[in-house]
N, C-alpha and C positions, 0 to 999 in steps of 0.2 A: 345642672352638672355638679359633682360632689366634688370637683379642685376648680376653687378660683383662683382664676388668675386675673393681675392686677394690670394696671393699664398698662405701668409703667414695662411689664412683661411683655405684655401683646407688642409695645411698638418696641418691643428688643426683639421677640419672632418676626415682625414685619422688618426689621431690619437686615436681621437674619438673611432673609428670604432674600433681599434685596443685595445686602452689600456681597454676598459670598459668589452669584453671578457675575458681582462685575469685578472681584478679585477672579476670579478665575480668565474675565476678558483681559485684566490686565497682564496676566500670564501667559494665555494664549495669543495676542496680539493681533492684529487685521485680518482679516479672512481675506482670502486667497485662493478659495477651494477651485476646482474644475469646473462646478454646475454655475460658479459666478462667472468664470471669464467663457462660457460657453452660453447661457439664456438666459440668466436672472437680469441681467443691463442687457441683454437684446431683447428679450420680450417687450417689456413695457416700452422700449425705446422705440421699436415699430410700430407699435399698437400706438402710440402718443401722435408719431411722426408719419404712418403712412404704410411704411417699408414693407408692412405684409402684404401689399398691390406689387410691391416692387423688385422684391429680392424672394428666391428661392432656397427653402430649409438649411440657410448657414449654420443655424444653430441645431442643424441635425435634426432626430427627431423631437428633440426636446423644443426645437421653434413652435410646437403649438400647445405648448404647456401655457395654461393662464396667467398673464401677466400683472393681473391687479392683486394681487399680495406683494409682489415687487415693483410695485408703482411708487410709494414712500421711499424708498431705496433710493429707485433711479433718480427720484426728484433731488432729494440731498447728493449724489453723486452730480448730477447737472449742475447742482448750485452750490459745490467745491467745497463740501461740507468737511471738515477735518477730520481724517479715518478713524481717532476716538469717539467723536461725536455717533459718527453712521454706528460704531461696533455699538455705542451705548444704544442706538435704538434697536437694531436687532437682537439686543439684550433681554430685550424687555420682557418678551415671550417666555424664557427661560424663567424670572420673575415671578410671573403669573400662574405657569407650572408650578410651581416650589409653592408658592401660597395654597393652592387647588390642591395639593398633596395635602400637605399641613392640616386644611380642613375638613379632607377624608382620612386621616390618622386621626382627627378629634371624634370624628362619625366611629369610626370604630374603634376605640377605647371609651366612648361616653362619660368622657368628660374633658376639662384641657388640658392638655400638653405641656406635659412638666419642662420647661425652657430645657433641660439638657435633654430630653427626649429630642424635643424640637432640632436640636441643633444634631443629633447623631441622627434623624429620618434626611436631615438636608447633606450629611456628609455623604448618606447612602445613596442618596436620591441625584444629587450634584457629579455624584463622581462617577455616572456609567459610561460603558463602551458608547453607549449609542446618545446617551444626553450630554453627557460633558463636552464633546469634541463639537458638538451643534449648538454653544454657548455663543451669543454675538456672530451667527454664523449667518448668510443669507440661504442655506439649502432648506430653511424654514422649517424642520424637524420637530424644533422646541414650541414653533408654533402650534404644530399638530398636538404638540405633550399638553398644550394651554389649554386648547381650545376642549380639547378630550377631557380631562382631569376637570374644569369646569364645570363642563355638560357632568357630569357624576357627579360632584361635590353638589349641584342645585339637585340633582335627584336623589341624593341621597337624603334633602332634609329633613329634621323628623318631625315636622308637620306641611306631609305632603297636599298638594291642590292639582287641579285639573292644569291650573297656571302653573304650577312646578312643572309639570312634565311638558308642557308645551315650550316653558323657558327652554329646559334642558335641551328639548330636541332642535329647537331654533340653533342654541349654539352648535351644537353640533353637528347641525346642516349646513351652516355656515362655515364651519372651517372644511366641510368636507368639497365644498361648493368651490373653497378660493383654493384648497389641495387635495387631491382626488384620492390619495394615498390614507385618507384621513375616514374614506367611508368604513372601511371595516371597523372601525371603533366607533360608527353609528348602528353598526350592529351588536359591538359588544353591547352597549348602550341601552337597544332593544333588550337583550339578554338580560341588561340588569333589572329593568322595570319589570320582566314578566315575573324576575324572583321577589321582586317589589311587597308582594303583603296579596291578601286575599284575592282566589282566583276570580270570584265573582265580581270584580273590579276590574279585572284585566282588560276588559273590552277598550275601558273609558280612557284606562292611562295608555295605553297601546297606542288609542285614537287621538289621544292629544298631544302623545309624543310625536306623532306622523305626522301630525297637522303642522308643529312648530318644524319639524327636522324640514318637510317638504319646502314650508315660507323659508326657513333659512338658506336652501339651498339654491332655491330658485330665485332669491336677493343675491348671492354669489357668484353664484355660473351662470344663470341666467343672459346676460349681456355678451358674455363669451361664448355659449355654446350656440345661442344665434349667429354670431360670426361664424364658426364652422360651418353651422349649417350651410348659412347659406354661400359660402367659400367651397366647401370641399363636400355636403352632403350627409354628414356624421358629425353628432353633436358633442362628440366626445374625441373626434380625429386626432392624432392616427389608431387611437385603441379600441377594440371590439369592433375593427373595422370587418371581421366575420359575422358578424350580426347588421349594422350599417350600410355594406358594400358602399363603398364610395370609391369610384372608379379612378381615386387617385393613389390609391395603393390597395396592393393583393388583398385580396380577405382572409386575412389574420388577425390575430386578436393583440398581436405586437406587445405583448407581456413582457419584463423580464424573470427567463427563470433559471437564471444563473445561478442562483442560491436556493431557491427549492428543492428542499429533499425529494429525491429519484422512489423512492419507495419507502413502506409505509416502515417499516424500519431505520431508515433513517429519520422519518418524521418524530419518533421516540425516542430519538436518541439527540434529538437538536439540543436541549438542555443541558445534560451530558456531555454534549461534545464542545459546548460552550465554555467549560470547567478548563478546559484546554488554548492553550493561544494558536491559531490556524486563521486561515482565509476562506473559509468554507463560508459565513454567515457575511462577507464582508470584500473588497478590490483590497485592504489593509490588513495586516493581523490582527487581530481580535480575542481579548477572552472576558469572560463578563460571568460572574453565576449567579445574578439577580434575576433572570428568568425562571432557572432552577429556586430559587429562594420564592420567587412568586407563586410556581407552580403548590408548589409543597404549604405554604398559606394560605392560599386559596382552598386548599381541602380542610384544613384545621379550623380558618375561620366559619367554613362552609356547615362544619360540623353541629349537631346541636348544644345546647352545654342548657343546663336549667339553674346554674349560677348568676347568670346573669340579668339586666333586662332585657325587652323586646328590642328595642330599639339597638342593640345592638347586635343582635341575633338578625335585624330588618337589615342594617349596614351591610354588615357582613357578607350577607347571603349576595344582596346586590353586588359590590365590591367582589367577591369570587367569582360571581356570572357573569360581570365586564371580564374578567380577567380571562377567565378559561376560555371564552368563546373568543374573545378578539384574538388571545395567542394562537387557538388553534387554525381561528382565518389568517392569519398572519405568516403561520408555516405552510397552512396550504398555497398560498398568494403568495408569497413575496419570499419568508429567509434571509428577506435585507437585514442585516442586525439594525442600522440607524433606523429604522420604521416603529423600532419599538420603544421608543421617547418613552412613550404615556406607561407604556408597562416596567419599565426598571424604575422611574418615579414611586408609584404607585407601591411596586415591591417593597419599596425603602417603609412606605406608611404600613403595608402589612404586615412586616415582618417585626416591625416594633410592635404591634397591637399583638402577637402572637406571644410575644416575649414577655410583655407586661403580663401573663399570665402567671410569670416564674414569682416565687419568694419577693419581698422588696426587696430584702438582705443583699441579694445577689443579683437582682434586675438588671441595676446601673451598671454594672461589672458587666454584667456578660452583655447587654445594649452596644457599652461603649466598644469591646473588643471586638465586638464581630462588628462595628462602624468600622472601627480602624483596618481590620480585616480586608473587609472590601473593600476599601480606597487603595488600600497596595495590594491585590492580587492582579488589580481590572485592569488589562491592557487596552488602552483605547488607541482607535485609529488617528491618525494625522491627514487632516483634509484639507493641509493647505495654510498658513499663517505666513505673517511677517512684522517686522516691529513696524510701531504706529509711525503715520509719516502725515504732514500738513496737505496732503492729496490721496482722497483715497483712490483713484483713477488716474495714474500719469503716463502718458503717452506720447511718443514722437511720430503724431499721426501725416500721414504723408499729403502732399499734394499731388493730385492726379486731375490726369486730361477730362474737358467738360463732357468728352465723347468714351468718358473708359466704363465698363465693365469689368466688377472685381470676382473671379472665380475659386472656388474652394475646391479640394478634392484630398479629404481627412479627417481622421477620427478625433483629430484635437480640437481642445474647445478654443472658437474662434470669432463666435457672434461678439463679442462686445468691442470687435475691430471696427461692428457698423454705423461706432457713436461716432465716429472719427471720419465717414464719408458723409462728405455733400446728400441730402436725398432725392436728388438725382439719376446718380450715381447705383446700377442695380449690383448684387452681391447673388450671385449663381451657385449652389453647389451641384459639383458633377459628380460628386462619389463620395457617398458616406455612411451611415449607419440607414439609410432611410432612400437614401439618391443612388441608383445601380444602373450605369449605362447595361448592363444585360438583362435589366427586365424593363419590357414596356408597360409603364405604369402612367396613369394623366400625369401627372408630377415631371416623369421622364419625358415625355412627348412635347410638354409645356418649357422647359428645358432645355432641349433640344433644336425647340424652333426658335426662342430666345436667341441664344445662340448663333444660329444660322443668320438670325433678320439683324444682328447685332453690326450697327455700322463702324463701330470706332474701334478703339483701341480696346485690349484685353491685359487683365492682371493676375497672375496667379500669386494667391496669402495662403503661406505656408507659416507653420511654427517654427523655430530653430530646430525642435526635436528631429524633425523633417529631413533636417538638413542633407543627413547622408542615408537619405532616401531620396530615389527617383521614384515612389509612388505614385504623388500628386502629378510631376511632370509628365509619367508616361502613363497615366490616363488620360490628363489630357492631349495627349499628341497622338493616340494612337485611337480615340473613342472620337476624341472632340474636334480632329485637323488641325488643333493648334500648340505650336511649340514656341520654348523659351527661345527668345531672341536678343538679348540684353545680360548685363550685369543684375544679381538680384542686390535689392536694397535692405540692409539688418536696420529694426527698427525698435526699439527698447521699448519697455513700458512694465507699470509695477504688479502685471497680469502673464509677464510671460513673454520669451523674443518672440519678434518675427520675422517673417524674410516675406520681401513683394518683388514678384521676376513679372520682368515684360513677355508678353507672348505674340506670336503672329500666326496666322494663319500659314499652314502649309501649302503649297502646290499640287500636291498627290492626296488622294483622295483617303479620309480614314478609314480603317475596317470596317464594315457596314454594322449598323446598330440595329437591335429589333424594333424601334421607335422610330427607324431612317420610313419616313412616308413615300 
């Protein structure tokens, strides 16, 4: 490489890389978000404890989301770990992204990174809609940004092996394995190896990258999607349950396409319409134009140039072919803005390799302006914070009868109320993004008879939100026979109120269910 850099540089980029993550945690402060106080501490906390024999989809459909990514979590949560501590570990992924960029900005500039380049690709890359706000975050986004950006930076080296491609695919079966969200950038992946270098090699790197992606994935998912199985019949439950049929829900494929462009006109205009702050990509407002900045380097880098060397012509070409192909699965699949970690990263590294082509004269000028550019245009979402506090999990969890059953029926998140019960103790939902007293589904049926055979006492956990809502209460009294009979009790904690109402059975019989056997 024709600019050395000296050591004392690298461990100021590794520092870089390191301390601006966790300035940024310290600004954002303890995560908070919805997907924490709804599965990330229920999942693994059932899965550890039992409760998936015991309780029924509290944590909605997101209860059979894999719980071994948020296993580390839960453990420092159980052992009262000081909420800076837990943020500094979910930090870390974010971290490793920033690095994994850094050394696909060096693949394609061929050679290293002038420390002020370094540090305007991490203002780019640090400050998007979709990465920044998943900094110390548990909804494990940045995790996906790592594990992606990795798997690329080993494939892009430029002295590849049949073991490079098999590294690359391992990690990247692996993070796809512990978050499913994460496969489509196993295809961009594919995508980059086939633009990889000679066709007549293709065969070998194809087959070695499948070989590592498969071991990685099946090291991952593996242990969990045999629980499915052999739970509910579908290895992947409750999604592509139209392919699976598992007679515990319809056969649907249970996608979200809340944010999928409706037509192919809107699919071309997603970039575009990203220039703008809206809710269209996002439940928050949103504007970002690092997708648009990625699209438009991607074709530039993609392009031939005969200034250059091979090896950077090799990058590049790769590096566009991850890009173009994961964004375009990305808009046909999902539209989630937060999904696109790896590709606003990435964009930050491209878009400086496209720029180093200008004048030096005027590089560093126009680099730094459009860094700063982007940090104040980008509207990012709010998913949830609060200042750091000596518990990241505090609860005024209640005591309840040895005979009660605790019932849900709401679209608020509410799993992580079930660190707080006896496991005993079972947690029912009757109504919720996944639980429909009007369709007879196994789930419903299983339910239902619960329910019915249930000797003791009954609790309905509701959210404060709730409050002036009779939702929860009259599905259940009018689905389930049973109604609030008591004072409800408010119950604090640093995830959100609650209220828990006594219930009893009615004497007049409820409207009949299509589950009533």
């Amino acid at each position: 490489m024709n600019h050395l850099m000296s050591v004392a540089d690298r461990r100021l980029v590794f520092a870089a890389c390191v301390v601006v993550p966790l300035l940024v945690l310290v600004w954002l402060g303890a995560d908070q978000n919805w997907d924490l106080a709804n599965y990330h501490l229920y999942n693994p906390h059932a899965w550890l404890t039992g409760r998936y024999a015991t309780d029924m989809a509290p944590a909605q459909i997101q209860t059979w989301h894999s719980p071994l990514l948020d296993v580390p979590l839960y453990l420092l949560v159980r052992a009262d770990a000081h909420s800076l501590l837990i943020g500094l570990w979910l930090t870390i992924p974010a971290m490793v992204a920033l690095l994994a960029g850094h050394a696909l900005l060096e693949r394609l500039l061929e050679r290293h990174a002038r420390v002020w380049e370094v540090l305007a690709f991490i203002a780019i890359a640090a400050s998007g809609a979709a990465f920044m706000p998943t900094i110390g975050s548990s909804m494990n986004d940045s995790y996906v940004a790592a594990g992606a950006l990795l798997a690329l930076a080993v494939a892009c080296h430029p002295l590849p092996s049949w073991r490079t491609w098999m590294l690359a695919g391992l990690i990247a079966g692996f993070t796809a394995g512990l978050k499913l969200t994460a496969a489509l950038y196993c295809i961009g992946l594919l995508a980059a190896v086939c633009a990889a270098g000679p066709a007549r090699q293709l065969p070998a790197r194809v087959a070695a990258l499948g070989v590592g992606g498969l071991a990685g994935f099946l090291v991952a998912y593996l242990p969990w999607g045999l629980y499915l199985w052999q739970a509910h019949g579908n290895p992947l439950f409750p999604y592509f349950n139209n392919i699976f049929q598992s007679p515990d829900l319809p056969a649907e494929s249970m996608t979200d396409a809340r944010f999928r462009p409706k037509t192919l006109v809107d699919a071309l205009l997603v970039p575009v319409r990203l220039l703008g702050t809206s809710m269209r990509f996002s439940e928050i407002d949103a504007r970002d134009p690092r997708l648009l900045a990625g699209l438009l380097c991607s074709v530039i880098l993609a392009w031939p140039r005969r200034d250059v060397g091979a090896e950077v012509s090799r990058s590049a070409r790769m590096v566009a072919a991850f890009f173009l192909v994961s964004y375009g699965l990305w808009v046909l699949q999902y539209g989630i803005l937060r999904y696109t970690t790896p590709l606003e990263v990435l964009a930050g590294a491209m878009l400086l390799a496209v720029l180093a082509r200008l004048p030096m004269r005027v590089y560093p000028l126009v680099a730094t302006i459009l860094a700063l550019a982007f940090v104040a245009v980008t509207v990012r979402p709010d998913w949830g914070r609060r200042p750091f506090t000596r518990h990241f999990l505090a609860a005024d969890w209640p005591t309840l009868p040895a005979d009660a059953m605790v019932v849900t029926s709401s679209g608020a998140p509410l799993g992580f109320f079930m660190l707080g019960l006896p496991d005993r103790i079972p947690a029912i939902a009757l109504s919720n993004n996944v639980m429909n007293p009007r369709r007879c589904t196994g789930l419903q049926v299983r339910a239902e008879a619960r329910i019915r055979a249930h000797p003791g006492s009954f609790w309905l956990l509701e959210s404060e939100a709730q409050q002036k809502s009779r939702h929860g209460q009259d599905v259940a009294h009018e689905r389930y026979g049973l109604r609030v009979a008591g004072n409800c009790t408010r119950m604090r904690s640093s995830l959100g109120g609650l209220r828990l109402c006594p219930l009893a059975r009615q004497e007049v019989a409820p409207s009949p269910s299509k589950c009533r056997r």
